[in-house]
C-alpha positions as CSV (number, residue, x, y, z in Angstrom):
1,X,0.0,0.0,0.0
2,X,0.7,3.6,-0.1
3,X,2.7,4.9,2.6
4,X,-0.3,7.6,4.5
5,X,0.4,11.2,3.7
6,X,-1.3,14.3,5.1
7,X,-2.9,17.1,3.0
8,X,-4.0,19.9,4.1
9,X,-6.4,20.7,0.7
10,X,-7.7,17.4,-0.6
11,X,-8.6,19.3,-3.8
12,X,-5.2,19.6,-5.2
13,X,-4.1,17.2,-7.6
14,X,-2.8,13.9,-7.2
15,X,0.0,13.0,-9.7
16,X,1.8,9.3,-10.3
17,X,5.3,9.7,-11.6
18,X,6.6,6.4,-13.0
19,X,10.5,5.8,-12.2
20,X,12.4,7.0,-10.2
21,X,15.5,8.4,-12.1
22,X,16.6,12.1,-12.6
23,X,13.5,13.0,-14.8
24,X,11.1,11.5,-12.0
25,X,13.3,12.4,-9.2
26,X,13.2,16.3,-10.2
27,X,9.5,16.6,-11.3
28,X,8.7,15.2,-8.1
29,X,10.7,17.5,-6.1
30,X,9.2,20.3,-8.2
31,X,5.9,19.1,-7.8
32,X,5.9,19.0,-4.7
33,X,7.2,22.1,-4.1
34,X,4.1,23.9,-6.4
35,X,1.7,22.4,-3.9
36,X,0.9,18.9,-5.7
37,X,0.1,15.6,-4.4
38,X,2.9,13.3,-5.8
39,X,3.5,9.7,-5.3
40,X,6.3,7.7,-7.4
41,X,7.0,4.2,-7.9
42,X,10.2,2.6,-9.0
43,X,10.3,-0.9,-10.2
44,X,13.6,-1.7,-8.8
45,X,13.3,-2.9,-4.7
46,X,16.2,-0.2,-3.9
47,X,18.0,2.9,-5.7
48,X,19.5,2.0,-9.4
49,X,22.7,3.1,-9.3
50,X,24.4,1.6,-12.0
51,X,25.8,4.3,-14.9
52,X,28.5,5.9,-15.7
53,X,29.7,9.5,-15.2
54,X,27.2,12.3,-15.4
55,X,28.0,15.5,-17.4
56,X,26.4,18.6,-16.3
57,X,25.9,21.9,-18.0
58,X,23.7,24.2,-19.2
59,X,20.1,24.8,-17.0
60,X,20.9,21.5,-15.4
61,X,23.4,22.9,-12.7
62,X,21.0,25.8,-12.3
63,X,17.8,23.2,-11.7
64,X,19.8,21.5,-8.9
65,X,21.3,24.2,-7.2
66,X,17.8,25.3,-7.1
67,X,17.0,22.2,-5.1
68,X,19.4,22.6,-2.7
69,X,22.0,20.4,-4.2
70,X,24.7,22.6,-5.0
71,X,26.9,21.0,-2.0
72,X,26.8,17.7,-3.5
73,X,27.9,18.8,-6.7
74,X,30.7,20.4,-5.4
75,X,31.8,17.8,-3.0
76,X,31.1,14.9,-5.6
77,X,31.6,16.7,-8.8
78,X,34.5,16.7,-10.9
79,X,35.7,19.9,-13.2
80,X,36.5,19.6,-16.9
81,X,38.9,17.1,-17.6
82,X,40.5,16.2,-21.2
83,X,40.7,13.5,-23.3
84,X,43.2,11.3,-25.1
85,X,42.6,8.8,-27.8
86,X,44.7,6.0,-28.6
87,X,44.7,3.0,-31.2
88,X,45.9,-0.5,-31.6
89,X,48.8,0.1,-31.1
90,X,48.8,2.4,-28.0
91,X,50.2,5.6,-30.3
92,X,48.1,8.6,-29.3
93,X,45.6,9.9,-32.1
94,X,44.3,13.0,-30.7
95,X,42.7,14.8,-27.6
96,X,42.3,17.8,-26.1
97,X,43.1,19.8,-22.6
98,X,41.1,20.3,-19.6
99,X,41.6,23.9,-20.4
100,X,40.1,23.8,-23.6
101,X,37.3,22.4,-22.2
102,X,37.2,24.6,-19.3
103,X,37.4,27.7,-21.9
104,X,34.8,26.3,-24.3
105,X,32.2,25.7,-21.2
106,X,33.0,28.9,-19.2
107,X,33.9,27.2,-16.8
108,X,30.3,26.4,-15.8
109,X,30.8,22.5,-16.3
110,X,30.8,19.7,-13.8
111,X,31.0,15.8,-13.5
112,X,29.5,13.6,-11.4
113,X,29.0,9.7,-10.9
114,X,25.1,8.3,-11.5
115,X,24.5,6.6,-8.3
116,X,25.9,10.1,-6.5
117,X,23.4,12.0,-8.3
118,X,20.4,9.8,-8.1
119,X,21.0,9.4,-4.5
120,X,21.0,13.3,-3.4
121,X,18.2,13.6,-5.9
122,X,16.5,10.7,-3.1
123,X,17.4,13.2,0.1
124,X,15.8,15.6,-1.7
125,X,12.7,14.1,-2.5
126,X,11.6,11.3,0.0
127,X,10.3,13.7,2.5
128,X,7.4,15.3,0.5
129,X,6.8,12.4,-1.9
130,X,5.2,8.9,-1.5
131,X,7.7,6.4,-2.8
132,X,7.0,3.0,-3.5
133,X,9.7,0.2,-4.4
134,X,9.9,-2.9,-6.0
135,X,6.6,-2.4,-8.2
136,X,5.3,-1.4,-11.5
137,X,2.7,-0.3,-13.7
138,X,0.3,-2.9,-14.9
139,X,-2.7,-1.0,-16.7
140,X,-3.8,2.5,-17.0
141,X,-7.4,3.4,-17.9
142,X,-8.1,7.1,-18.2
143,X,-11.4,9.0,-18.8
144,X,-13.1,12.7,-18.0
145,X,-12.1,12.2,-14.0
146,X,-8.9,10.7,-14.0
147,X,-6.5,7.8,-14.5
148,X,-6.8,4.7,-13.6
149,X,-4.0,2.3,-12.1
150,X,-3.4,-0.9,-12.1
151,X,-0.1,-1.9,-10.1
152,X,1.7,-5.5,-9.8
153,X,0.9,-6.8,-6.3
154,X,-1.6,-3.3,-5.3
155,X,-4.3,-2.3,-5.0
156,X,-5.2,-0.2,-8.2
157,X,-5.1,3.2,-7.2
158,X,-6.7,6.8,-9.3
159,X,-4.9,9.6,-10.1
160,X,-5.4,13.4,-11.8
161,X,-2.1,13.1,-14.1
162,X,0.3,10.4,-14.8
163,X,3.6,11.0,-15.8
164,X,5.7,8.7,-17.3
165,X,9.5,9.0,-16.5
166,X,10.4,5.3,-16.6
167,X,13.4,5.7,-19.4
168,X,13.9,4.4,-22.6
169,X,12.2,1.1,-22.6
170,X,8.9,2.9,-20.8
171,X,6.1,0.7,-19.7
172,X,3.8,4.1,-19.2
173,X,4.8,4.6,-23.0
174,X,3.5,0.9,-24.0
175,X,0.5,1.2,-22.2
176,X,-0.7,4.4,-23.1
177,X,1.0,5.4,-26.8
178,X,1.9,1.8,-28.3
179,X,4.5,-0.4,-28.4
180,X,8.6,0.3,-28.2
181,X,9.3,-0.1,-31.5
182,X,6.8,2.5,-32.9
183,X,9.0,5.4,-31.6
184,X,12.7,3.6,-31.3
185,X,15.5,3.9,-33.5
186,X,18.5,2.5,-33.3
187,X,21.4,3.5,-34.0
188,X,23.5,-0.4,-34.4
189,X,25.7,-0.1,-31.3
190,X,25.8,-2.3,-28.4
191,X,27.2,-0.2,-24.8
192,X,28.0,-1.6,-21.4
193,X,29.1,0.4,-18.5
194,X,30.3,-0.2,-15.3
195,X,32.4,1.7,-12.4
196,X,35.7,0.2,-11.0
197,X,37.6,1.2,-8.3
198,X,41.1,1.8,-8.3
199,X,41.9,0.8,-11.3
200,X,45.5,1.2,-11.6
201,X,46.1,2.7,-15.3
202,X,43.4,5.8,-14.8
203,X,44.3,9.1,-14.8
204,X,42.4,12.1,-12.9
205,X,43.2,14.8,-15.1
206,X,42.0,13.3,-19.0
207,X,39.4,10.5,-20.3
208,X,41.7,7.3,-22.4
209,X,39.6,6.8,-25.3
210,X,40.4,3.2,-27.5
211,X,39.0,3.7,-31.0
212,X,39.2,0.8,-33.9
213,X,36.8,0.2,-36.8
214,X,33.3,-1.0,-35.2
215,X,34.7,-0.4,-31.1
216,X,34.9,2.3,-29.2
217,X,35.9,2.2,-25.4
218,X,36.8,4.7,-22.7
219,X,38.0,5.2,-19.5
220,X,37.1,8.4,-17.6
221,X,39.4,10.4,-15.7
222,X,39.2,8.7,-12.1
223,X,37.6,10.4,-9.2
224,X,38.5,9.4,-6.0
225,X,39.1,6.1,-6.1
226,X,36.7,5.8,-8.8
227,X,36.7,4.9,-12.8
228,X,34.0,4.6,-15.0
229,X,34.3,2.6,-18.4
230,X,32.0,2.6,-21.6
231,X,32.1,-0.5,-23.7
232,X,30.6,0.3,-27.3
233,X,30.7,-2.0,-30.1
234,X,28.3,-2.3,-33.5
235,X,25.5,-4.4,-32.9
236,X,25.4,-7.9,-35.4
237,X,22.4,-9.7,-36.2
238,X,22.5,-12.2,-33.9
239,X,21.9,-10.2,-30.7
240,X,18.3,-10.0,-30.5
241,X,18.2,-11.6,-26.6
242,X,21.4,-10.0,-25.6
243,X,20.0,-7.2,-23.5
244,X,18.5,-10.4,-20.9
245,X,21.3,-12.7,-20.7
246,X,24.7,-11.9,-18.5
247,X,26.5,-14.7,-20.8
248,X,25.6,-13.5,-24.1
249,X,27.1,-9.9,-23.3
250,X,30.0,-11.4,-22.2
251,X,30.6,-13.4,-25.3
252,X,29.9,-10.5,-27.7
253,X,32.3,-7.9,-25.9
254,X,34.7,-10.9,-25.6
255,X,34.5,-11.4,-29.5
256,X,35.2,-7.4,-29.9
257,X,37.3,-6.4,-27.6
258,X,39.8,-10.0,-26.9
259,X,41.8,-9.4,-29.3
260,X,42.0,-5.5,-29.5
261,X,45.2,-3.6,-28.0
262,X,45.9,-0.9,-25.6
263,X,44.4,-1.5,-22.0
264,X,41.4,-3.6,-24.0
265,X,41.9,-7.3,-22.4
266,X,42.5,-5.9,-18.8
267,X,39.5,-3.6,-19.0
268,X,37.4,-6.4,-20.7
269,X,38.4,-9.0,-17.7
270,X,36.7,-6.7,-15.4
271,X,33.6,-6.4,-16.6
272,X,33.4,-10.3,-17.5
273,X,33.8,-10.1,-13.2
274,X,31.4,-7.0,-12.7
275,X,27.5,-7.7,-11.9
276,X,26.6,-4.4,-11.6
277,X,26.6,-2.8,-15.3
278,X,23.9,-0.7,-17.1
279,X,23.7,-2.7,-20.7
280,X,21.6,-2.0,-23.2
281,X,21.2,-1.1,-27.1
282,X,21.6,2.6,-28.0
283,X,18.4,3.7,-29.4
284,X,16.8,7.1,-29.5
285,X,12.8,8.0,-28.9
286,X,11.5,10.0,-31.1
287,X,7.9,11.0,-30.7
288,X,5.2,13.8,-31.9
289,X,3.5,14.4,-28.7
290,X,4.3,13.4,-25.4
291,X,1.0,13.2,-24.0
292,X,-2.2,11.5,-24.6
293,X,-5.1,12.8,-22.6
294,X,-4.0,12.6,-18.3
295,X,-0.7,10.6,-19.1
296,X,2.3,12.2,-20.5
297,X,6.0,11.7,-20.9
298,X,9.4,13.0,-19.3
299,X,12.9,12.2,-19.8
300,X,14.5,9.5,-21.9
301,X,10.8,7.7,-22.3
302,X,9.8,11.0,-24.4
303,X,13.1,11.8,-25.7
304,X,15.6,9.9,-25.1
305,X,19.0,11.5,-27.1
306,X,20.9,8.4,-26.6
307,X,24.4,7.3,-24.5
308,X,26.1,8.7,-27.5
309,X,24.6,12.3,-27.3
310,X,26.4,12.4,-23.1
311,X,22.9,14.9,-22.4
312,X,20.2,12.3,-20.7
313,X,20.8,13.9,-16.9
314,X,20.7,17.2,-18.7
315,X,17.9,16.7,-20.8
316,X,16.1,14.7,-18.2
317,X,16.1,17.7,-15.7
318,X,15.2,20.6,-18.3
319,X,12.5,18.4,-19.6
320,X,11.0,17.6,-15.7
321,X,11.6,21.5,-14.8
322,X,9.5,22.8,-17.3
323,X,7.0,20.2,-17.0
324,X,6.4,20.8,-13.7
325,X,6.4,25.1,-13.9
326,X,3.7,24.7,-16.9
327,X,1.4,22.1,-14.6
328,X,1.9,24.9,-12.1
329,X,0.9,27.9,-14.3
330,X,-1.6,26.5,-16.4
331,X,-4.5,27.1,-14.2
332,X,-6.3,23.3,-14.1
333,X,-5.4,23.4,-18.0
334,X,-3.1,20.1,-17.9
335,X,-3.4,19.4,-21.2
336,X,-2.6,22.9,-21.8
337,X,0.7,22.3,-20.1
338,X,1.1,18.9,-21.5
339,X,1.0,21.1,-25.0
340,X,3.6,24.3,-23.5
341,X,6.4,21.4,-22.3
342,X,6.2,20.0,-25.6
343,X,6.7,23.4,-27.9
344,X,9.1,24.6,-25.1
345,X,11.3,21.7,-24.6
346,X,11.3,19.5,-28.5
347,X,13.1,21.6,-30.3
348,X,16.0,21.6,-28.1
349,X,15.9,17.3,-27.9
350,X,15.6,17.2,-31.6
351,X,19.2,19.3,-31.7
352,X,20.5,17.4,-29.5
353,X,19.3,13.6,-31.1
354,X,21.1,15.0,-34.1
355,X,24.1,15.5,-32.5
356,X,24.1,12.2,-30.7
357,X,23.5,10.0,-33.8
358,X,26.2,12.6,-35.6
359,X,28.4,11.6,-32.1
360,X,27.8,8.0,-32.7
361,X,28.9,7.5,-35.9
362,X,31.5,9.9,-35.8
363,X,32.9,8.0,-32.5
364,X,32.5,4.4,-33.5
365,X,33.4,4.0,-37.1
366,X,32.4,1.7,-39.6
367,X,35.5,2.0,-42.2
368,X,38.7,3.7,-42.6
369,X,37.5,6.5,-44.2
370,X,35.0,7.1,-40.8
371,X,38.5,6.7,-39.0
372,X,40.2,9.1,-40.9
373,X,37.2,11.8,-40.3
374,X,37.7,11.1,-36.8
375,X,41.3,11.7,-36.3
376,X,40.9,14.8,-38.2
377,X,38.2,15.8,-35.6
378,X,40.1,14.8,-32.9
379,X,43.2,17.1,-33.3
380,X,40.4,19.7,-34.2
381,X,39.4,19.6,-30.7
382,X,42.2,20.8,-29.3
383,X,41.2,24.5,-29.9
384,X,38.2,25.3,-27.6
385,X,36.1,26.9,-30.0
386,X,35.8,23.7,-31.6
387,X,34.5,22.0,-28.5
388,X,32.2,24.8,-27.7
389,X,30.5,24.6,-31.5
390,X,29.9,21.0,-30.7
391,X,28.8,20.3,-27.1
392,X,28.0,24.5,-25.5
393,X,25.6,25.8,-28.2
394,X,21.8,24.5,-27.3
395,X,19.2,25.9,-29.4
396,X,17.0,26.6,-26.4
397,X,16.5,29.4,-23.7
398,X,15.2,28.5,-20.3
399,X,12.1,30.1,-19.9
400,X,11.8,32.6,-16.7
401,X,9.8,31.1,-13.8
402,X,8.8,32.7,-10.4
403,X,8.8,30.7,-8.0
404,X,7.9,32.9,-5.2
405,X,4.3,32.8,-3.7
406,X,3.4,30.3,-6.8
407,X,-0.4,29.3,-6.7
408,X,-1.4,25.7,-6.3
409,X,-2.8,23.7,-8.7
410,X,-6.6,23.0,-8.3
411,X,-7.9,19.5,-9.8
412,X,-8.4,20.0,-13.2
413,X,-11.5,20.6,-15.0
414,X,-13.2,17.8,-16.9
């Protein structure tokens, strides 16, 4: 059941977030701030922390200062940091500084580990929301008074909104808009990533990039006592069940990576050991509305950019910010702000799914002439304005919210 939660105006609205991630973590802080009745579930029994390294820029630092985070990003965070790239061989093939990364961002650029994140994210959010672990979404049914809920193992439950921030492979998004592959596309790259700890060959100040025809594989600059590495290899035909079976993942980066050079068999015989690693296909979602009546879409299950595009935190948070600011302005007009999120925020994910499937291919090449491109690119990159044209220049301006004295959102109108 529902842990019990006092509200003073039983008239506000009541809103399910699914998942329990960046997106759904920061719409439910926001939410709750406005006023709202919010309760989130997460299918996992506990906190997923697997991932990999977390860039931050743009609004996003802004968004979690504004939640009171700004310690934890500057006790867990990590500046800018460069990059080296190497081949078979071990002979350096480009890179660029931390300072021209530092120069290109203005400075106003941060890393941070997943599970870090997600876990101040939790502090922030567990004492106005209802949580509820280990269970999922079974069946929504909507009409003119609400949604619906069916839930594995509860008791079905009915809400004003539903929001759907359960990533990529979204259950609210099956239910509701249709199945995966209506709105997927993939890109032909397998990724696994995993953190190690004190692995001996990192270095704190620069990423160690492997590139070869068809693999790609880095290790980010350690923090702490702390390395994260991304496994990316082109997906074959005969991979279909891969993303369910521990032993087929194995065999596949075994077959890519076995015989490679560089650091490439000691990094692979540590995540043949590892249990805890994110892997999955890269895909992107790509939809024309993220909302169907009281049910709409945050995050990677609206928009999803993929690993390659380095943006899902950042995305994830601009997307849940200005979802919840429009539900809070739009006077019991949801579908209203279902419509404002969309205009406001699309734009901005279409750039930047463009520049992930540009990244992609760019970073995992298919031939020697894809190779070439990319060296050229690489030694490109070591002049900042370079860097800045490619990762600094969003098409999209934050829109101004007050926060201060902000009304509460009434149930909406039929």
């Amino acid at each position: 059941m529902f842990l019990s939660r006092s509200v003073e105006n039983r008239d506000l609205m009541k809103i399910l977030i699914s998942g329990l991630g960046v997106a759904g973590g920061v719409l439910a802080y926001w939410l709750h701030e406005f006023g709202f009745e919010t309760v989130l579930i997460e299918k996992s029994y506990n906190l997923r922390t697997a991932g990999t390294v977390i860039e931050m820029y743009w609004d996003a630092l802004g968004i979690f200062k504004k939640m009171g985070l700004g310690s934890v990003l500057s006790e867990k965070g990590q500046g800018p940091t460069g990059a080296i790239a190497f081949n078979r061989s071990g002979r350096k093939i480009g890179g660029f500084s931390a300072q021209s990364m530092s120069e290109a961002s203005s400075g106003d650029y941060l890393r941070i580990f997943r599970n870090d994140l997600v876990n101040a994210i939790y502090a922030a959010v567990k004492g106005g929301t209802n949580i509820v672990f280990d269970n999922s979404i079974t069946a929504i049914k909507q009409d003119s008074t609400g949604v619906e809920v069916s839930f594995d193992g509860m008791a079905t439950q009915k809400f004003d909104l539903v929001i759907g921030c359960d990533g990529a492979h979204s259950k609210v998004r099956s239910l509701v808009f249709g199945e995966e592959r209506n709105f997927e596309r993939r890109l032909g790259m397998l990724a696994a990533v995993f953190v190690e700890k004190n692995y001996d060959h990192s270095n704190p100040e620069f990423d160690l990039a492997y590139i070869e025809t068809g693999k790609f594989l880095q290790c980010y600059a350690a923090h702490g006592d702390q390395t994260a590495f991304l496994m990316s290899m082109v997906e074959t035909g005969n991979s279909q069940n891969i993303l369910n079976n521990r032993d087929e993942q194995r065999a596949a980066l075994g077959n890519a990576f076995g015989g490679e050079g560089w650091e490439c068999p000691k990094i692979l015989k540590l995540f043949e050991k590892k249990e805890d690693v994110y892997f999955d296909r890269i895909i992107q979602i790509k939809m024309d509305r993220w909302a169907q009546g009281r049910v709409a879409l945050c995050g990677d299950s609206a928009h999803c950019a993929s690993l390659w595009a380095g943006e899902g935190a950042i995305l994830a948070s601009i997307s849940a910010y200005v979802l919840a600011n429009e539900l809070r302005n739009c006077d019991g007009d949801y579908e209203k702000a279902f419509s404002n999120h969309y205009q406001l925020v699309h734009p901005l994910t279409t750039q930047r799914q463009k520049m992930g499937a540009f990244s992609a291919g760019l970073m995992l090449p298919r031939n020697m002439l894809a190779k070439v491109g990319l060296r050229l690119l690489l030694k490109m990159m070591a002049n900042s304005l370079t860097i800045d044209r490619i990762w600094f220049q969003p098409n999209f301006t934050m829109p101004e919210y007050e926060h201060q004295n902000a009304p509460l959102l009434k149930r909406a109108r039929p």
